[in-house]
C-alpha positions as CSV (number, residue, x, y, z in Angstrom):
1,X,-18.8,-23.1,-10.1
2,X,-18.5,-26.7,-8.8
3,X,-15.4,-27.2,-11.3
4,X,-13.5,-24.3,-9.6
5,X,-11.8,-25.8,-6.8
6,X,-10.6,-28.9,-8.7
7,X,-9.4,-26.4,-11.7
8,X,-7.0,-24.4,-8.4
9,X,-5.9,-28.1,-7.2
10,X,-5.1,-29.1,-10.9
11,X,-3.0,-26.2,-11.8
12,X,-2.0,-25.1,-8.3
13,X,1.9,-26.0,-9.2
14,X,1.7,-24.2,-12.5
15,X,0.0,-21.3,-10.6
16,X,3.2,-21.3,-8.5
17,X,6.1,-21.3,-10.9
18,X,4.5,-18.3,-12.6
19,X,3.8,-16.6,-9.5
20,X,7.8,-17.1,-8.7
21,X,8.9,-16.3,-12.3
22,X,7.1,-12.8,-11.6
23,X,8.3,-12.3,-8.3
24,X,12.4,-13.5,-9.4
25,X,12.3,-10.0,-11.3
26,X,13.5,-7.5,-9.0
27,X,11.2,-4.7,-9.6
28,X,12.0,-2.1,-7.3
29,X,10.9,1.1,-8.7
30,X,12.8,3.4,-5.9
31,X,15.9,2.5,-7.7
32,X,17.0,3.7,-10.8
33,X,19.7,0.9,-11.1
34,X,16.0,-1.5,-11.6
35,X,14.8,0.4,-14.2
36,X,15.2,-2.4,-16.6
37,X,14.1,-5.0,-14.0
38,X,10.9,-2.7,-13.9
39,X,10.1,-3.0,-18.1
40,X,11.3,-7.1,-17.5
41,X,8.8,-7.0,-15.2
42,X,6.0,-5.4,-17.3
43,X,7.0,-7.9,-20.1
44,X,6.0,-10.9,-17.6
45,X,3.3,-9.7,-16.9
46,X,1.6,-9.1,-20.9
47,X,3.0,-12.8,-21.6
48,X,0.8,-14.2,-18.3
49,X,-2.4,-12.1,-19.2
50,X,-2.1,-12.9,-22.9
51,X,-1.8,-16.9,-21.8
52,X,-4.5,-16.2,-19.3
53,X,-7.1,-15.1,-22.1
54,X,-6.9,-11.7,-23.0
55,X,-8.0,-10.5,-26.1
56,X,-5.6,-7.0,-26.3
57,X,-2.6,-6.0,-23.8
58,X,-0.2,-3.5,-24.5
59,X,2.7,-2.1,-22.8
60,X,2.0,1.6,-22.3
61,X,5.1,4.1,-21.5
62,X,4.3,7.2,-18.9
63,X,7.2,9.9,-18.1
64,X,7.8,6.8,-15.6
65,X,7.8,3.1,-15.3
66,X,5.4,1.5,-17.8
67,X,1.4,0.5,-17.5
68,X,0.4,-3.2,-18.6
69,X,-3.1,-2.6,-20.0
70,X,-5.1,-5.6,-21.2
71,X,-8.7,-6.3,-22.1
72,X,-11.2,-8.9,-22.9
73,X,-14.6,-7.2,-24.2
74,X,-17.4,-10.0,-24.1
75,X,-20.4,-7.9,-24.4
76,X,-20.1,-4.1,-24.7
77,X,-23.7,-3.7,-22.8
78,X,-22.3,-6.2,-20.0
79,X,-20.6,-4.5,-16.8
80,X,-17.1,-4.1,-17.3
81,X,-14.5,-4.7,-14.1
82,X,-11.1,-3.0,-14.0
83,X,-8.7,-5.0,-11.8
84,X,-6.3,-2.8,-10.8
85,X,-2.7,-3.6,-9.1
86,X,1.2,-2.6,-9.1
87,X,4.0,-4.7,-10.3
88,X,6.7,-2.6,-8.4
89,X,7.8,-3.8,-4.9
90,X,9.7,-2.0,-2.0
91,X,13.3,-2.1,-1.8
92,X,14.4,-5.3,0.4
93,X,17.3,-4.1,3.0
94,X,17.9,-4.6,5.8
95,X,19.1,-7.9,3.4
96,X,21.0,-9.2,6.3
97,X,17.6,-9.7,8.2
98,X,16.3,-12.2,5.4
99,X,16.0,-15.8,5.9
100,X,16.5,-16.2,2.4
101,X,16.8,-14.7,-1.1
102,X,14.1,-12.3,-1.4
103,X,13.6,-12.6,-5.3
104,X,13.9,-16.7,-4.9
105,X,10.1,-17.7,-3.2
106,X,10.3,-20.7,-1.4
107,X,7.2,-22.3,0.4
108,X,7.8,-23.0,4.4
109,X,5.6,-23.5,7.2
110,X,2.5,-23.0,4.5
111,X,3.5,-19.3,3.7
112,X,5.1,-18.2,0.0
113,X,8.3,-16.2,1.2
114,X,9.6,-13.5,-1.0
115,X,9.4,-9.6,-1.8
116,X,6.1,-9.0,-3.5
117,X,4.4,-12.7,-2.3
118,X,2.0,-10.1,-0.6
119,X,2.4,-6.8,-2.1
120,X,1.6,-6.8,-4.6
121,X,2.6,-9.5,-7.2
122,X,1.1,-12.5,-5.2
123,X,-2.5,-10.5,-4.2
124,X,-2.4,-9.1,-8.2
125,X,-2.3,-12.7,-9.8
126,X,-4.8,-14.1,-7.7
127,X,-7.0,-12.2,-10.5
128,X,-4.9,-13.4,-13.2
129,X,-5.4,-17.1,-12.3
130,X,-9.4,-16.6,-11.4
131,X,-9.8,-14.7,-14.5
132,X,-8.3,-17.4,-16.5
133,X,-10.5,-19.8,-14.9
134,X,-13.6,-18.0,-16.1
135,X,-12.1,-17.5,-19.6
136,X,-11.2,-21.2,-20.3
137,X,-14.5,-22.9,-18.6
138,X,-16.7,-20.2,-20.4
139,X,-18.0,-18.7,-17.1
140,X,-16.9,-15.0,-17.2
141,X,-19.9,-13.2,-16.8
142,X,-18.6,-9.6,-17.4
143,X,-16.1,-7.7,-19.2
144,X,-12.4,-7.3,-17.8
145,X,-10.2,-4.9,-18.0
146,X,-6.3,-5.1,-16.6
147,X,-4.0,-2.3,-15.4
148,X,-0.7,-2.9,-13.7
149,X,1.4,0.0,-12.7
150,X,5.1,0.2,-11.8
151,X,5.3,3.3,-9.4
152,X,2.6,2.3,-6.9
153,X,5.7,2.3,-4.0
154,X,6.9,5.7,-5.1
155,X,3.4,7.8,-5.2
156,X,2.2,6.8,-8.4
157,X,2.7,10.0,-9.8
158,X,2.8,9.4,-13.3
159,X,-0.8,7.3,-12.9
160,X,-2.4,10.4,-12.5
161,X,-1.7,11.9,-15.8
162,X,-1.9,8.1,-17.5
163,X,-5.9,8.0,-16.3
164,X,-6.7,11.2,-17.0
165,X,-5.3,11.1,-20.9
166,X,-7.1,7.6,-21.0
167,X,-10.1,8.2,-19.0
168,X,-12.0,6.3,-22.5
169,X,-9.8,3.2,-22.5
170,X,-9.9,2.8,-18.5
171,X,-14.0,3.3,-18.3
172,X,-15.4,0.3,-15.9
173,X,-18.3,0.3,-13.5
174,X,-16.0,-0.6,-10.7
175,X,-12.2,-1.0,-10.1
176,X,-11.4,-4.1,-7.9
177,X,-8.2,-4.1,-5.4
178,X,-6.7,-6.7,-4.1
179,X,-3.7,-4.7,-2.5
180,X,-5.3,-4.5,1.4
181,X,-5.2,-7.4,4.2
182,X,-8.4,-9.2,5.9
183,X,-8.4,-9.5,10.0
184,X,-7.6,-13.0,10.2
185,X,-7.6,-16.2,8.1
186,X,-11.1,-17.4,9.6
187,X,-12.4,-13.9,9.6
188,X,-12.9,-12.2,6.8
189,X,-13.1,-8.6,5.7
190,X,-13.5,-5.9,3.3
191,X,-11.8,-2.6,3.4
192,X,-14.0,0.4,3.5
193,X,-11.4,3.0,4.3
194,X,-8.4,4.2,3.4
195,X,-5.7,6.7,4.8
196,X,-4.4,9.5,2.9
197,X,-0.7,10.2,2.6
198,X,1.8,13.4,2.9
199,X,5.4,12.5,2.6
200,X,8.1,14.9,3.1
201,X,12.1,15.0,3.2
202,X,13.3,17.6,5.8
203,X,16.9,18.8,6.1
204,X,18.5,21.2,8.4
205,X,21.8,23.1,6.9
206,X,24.2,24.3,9.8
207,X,28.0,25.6,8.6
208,X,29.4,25.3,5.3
209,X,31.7,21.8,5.9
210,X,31.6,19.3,9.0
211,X,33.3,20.7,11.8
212,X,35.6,19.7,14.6
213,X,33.7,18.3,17.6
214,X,36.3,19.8,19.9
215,X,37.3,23.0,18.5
216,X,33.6,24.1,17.8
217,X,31.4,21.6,20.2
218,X,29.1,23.9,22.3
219,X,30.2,27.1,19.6
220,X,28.3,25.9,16.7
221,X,24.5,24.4,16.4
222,X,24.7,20.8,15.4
223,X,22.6,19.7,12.7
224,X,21.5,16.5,14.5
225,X,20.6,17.8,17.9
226,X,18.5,20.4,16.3
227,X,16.7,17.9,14.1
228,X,15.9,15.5,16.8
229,X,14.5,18.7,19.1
230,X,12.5,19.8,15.8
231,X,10.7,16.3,15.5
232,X,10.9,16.0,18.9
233,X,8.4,19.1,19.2
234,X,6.0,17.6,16.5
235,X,3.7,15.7,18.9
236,X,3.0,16.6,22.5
237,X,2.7,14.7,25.8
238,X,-0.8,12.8,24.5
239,X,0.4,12.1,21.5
240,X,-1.1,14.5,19.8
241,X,0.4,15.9,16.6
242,X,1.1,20.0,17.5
243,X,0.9,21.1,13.8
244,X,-1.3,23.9,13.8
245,X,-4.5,23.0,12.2
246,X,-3.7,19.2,11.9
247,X,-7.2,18.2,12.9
248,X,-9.3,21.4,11.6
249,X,-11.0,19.2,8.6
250,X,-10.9,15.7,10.0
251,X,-14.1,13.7,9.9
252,X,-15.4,13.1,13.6
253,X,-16.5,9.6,13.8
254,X,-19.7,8.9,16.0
255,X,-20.1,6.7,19.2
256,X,-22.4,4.6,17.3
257,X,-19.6,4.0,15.0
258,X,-16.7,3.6,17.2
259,X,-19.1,0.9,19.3
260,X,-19.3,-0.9,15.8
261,X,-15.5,-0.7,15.0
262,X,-15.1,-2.3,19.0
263,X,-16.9,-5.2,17.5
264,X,-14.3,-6.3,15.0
265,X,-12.1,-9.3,16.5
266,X,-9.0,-8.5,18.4
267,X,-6.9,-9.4,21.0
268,X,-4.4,-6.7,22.2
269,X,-2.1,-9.2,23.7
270,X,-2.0,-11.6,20.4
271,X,-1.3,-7.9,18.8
272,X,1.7,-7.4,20.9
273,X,3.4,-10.5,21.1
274,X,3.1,-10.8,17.4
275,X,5.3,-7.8,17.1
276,X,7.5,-8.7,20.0
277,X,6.8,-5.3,21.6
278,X,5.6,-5.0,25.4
279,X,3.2,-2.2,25.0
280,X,1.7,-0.3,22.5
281,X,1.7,3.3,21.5
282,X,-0.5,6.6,20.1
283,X,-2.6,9.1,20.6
284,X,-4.5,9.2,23.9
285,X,-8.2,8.8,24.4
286,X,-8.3,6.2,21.3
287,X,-8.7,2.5,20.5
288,X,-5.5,0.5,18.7
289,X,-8.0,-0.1,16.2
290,X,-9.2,3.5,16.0
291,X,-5.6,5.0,15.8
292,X,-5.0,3.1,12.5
293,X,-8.4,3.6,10.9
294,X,-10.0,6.6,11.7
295,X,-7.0,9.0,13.4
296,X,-4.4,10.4,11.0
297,X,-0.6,9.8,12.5
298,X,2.7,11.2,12.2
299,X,6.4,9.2,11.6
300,X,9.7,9.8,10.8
301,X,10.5,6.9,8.4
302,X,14.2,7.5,7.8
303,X,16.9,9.7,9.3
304,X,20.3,10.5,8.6
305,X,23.6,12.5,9.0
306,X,26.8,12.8,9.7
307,X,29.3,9.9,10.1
308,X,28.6,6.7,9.9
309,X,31.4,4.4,9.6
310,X,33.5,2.3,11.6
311,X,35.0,3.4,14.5
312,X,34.9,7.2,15.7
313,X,35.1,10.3,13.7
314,X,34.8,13.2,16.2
315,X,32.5,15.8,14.0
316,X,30.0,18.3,14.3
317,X,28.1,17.3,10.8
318,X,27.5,20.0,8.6
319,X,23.5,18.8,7.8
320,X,20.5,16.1,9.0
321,X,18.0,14.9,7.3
322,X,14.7,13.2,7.2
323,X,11.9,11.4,5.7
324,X,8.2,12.3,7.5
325,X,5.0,10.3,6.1
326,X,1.5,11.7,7.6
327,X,-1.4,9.2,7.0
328,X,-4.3,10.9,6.8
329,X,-8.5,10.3,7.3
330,X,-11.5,11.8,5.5
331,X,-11.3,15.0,5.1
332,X,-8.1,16.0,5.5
333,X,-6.5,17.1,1.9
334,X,-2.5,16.2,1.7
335,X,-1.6,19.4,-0.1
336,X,-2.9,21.4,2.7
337,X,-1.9,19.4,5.3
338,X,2.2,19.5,3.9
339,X,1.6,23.5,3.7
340,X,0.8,23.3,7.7
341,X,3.6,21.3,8.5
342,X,6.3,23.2,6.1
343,X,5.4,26.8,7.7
344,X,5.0,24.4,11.2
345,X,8.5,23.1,11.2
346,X,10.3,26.3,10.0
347,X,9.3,28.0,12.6
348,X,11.0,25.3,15.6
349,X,14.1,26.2,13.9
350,X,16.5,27.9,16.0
351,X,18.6,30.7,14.9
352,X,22.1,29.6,13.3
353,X,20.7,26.8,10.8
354,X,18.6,26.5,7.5
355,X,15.8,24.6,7.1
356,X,14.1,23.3,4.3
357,X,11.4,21.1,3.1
358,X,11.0,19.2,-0.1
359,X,7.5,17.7,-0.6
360,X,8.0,14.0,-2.2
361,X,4.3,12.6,-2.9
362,X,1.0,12.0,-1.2
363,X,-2.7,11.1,-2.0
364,X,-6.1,11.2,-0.4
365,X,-8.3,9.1,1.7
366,X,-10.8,6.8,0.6
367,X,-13.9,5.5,1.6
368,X,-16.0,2.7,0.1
369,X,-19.4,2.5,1.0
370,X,-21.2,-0.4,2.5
371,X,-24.1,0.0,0.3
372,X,-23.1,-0.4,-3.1
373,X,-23.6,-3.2,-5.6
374,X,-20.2,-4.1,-5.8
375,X,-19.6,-4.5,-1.8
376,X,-22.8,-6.2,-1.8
377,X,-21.3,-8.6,-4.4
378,X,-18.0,-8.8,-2.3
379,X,-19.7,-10.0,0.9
380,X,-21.7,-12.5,-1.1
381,X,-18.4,-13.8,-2.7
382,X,-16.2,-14.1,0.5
383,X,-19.3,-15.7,1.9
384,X,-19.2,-18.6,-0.2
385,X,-15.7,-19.3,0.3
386,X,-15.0,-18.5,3.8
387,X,-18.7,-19.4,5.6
388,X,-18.6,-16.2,6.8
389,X,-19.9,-12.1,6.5
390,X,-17.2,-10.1,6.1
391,X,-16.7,-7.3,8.4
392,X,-16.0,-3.9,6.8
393,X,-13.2,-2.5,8.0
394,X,-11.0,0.7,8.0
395,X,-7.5,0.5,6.7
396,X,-4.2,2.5,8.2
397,X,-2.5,2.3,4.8
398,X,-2.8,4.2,1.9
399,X,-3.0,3.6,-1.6
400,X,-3.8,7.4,-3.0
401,X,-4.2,5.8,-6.4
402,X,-7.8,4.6,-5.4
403,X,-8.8,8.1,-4.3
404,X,-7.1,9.2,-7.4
405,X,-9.2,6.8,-9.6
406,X,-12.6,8.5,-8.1
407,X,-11.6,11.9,-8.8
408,X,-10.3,11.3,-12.3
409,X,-12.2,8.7,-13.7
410,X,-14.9,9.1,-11.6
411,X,-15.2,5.1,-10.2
412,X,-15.4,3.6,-7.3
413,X,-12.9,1.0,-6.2
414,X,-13.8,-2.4,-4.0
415,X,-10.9,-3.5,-1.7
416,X,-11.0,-7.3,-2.1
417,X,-7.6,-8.1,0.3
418,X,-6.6,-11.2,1.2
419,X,-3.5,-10.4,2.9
420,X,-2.9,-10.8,6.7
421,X,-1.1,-8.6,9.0
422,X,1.8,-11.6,9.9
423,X,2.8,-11.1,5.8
424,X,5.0,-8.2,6.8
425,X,4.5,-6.4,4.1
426,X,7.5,-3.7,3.2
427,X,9.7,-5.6,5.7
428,X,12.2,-8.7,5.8
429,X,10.7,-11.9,5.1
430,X,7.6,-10.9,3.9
431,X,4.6,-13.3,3.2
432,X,1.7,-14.5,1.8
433,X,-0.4,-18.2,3.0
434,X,-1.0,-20.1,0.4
435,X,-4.3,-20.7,1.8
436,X,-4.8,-16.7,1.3
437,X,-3.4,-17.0,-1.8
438,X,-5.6,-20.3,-3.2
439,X,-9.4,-18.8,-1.5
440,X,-8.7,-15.6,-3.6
441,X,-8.4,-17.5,-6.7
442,X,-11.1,-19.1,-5.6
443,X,-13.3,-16.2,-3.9
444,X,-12.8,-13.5,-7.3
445,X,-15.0,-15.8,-9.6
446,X,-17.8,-15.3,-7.3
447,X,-17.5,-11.7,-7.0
448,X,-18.2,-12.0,-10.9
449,X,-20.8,-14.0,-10.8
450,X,-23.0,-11.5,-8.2
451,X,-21.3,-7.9,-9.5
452,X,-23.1,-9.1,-13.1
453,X,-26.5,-9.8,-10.9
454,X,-26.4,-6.5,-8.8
């Protein structure tokens, strides 16, 4: 392994114009108008694992965006390690809020800037880049497996049924995920826990067209005002979501374990200033770091209706709508949680409107344990590169894929992140370090080397 850091300073500028070849495609799977973009994007990647080492990679259709599978057996009685990532990024508006061209990375201030630097096309070649490392110096102690969705921003809803009809191809002894963010540069971390995920579009119906404001203002319910009331309603003084039944299956964490959370490095001020906000916000009785790890949460992410071009258009708009996520903790099952809230928000609807509900995706939380050979082999890894034990942390995002992966296939996943939370990720100008982005190159070989030991 003492070849490793000069092979990364060798080929660091050839790691870089592949990285931005990959992220120039605009692959944003919400839109239909990037549907080719998406099977470009798929394409990129089987050229960059084939000239990376891989024995076999195929392109492999679903009812949706395709899955880029690719293999290199060394020993069928050796371990086998699926690295798993997504090759579809988030759409980029508001464009106007970009310092520059989000499919063009550029390199400023020591940070890759582009859609996907982070999330996930910078993270997902880390693995790419280390793999090839261990194929071309003869060091790769296990077998590899590859598989790179397209729909991981939309639900990854045709993943499910991909895994299950290929539960023989996809058969590993651990999945490893580098799609999940450390605390800080100097302090590393491994992600134990993830948050579930509900996501709903509401939409409240009043009359049959949009209506004068004067003729019918104060006659007829408006849309809008009874939207806002409605969410409004959906979490009470404390902060605490009023769904009935929210909370009935949700895992109570001990004082033992909350004490050990308390532990983890951060300073609220640091927090608060980085997002240029003056306070911050949730449910009462709970830790910052406890409302995003262990405590589910409720936001409207989108809302919309009635007129919204220039000037003035005096209406009473004939519908509202809205998108509602709900991240969720151990044990709390989306399906039953989106029932709750349908029959919930139905009946805050007053009389002289429709209402209805259309579930979009979701997915389950996941939890990682600290005890098993491949976080044991984590740890060990980031230990070598960053002089440091990790801490294990919990996660507020969700990737329900992960939980998805344990049901189906029946493996485990490790979250190896080397993100930070500065990258703003799913926002304008997101970003990756290219320190973050070099140590993961140079930390995944290692995790090799000790997950063939354990």
């Amino acid at each position: 392994m003492e070849t490793l850091k000069q092979y990364i300073e060798q080929n660091k500028d050839r790691f870089f114009d592949e990285l931005f070849s990959l992220i120039s495609i605009p692959s944003i799977s919400s839109m239909h108008e990037h549907k080719q973009d998406m099977e470009r994007c798929a394409q990129k990647w089987k050229e960059l694992l084939i000239n990376a080492g891989v024995d076999y990679c195929n392109i492999m259709p679903t009812k949706g965006n395709s899955v880029v599978y690719a293999e290199k057996i060394i020993d069928p009685t050796k371990k086998t390690v699926l690295v798993y990532g997504h090759y579809d990024v988030m759409p980029v508006d508001p464009i106007e809020q970009w310092h520059s061209d989000p499919f063009k990375a550029i390199i400023k201030d020591g940070k890759i800037y582009a859609r996907g630097a982070d999330d996930d096309k910078g993270q997902s070649f880390m693995h790419a880049k280390a793999f090839e490392y261990m194929v071309k110096t003869n060091q790769l102690p296990t077998n590899v497996k590859f598989m790179l969705e397209g729909e991981e921003e939309i639900g990854s809803e045709n993943l499910y049924a991909f895994c299950q009809k290929n539960k023989d191809l996809l058969k590993a002894d651990i999945i490893l995920v580098s799609d999940t963010s450390m605390i800080g540069e100097d302090t590393p971390s491994i992600t134990t826990g993830l948050r579930g995920l509900g996501y709903v579009e509401v939409e409240v119906i009043g009359a049959d067209r949009d209506l004068h404001s004067g003729i019918y203002g104060g006659a007829v319910a408006n849309p809008i005002n009874v939207l806002c009331g409605m969410i409004s309603k959906l979490m009470d003084e404390n902060n605490h979501i009023t769904v009935p039944d929210f909370y009935k299956e949700v895992l109570v964490i001990s004082d033992e374990e909350r004490k050990l959370m308390a532990q983890a490095p951060y300073n609220e001020e640091n927090y608060k200033k980085e997002l240029d906000i003056d306070d911050v916000f949730g449910e009462k009785g709970y830790s910052t770091i406890e409302r995003t790890g262990i405590r589910p949460s409720l936001d409207v992410c989108g809302i919309w209706g009635g007129y919204q071009g220039e000037g003035s258009k005096t209406i009473i708009p004939s519908s509202a709508h809205a998108k509602i996520s709900f991240r969720l903790v151990p044990d709390q099952d989306f399906n039953i949680i989106t029932e709750r809230f349908e029959k919930y928000f139905l009946s805050l609807a007053p009389k002289g409107v429709r209402v209805k509900v259309t579930p979009l995706h979701g997915g389950y939380p996941y939890v990682s344990p600290i005890d098993m050979p491949a976080y044991k082999a984590a740890e060990k890894a980031y230990e070598k590169v960053y002089g440091k034990r990790p801490i294990p942390t919990k996660s507020g995002g969700s990737i329900p894929i992960v939980a998805g992966f344990e049901r189906i296939l029946g493996i485990k996943s490790i979250l190896m992140g080397f993100g930070l939370s500065a990258d703003a990720i799913h926002s304008p100008n997101e970003s990756y370090p290219v320190n973050q982005f070099l140590k993961g190159i140079e930390t995944i070989p290692h995790f090799y080397k000790e997950f063939a030991k354990q």
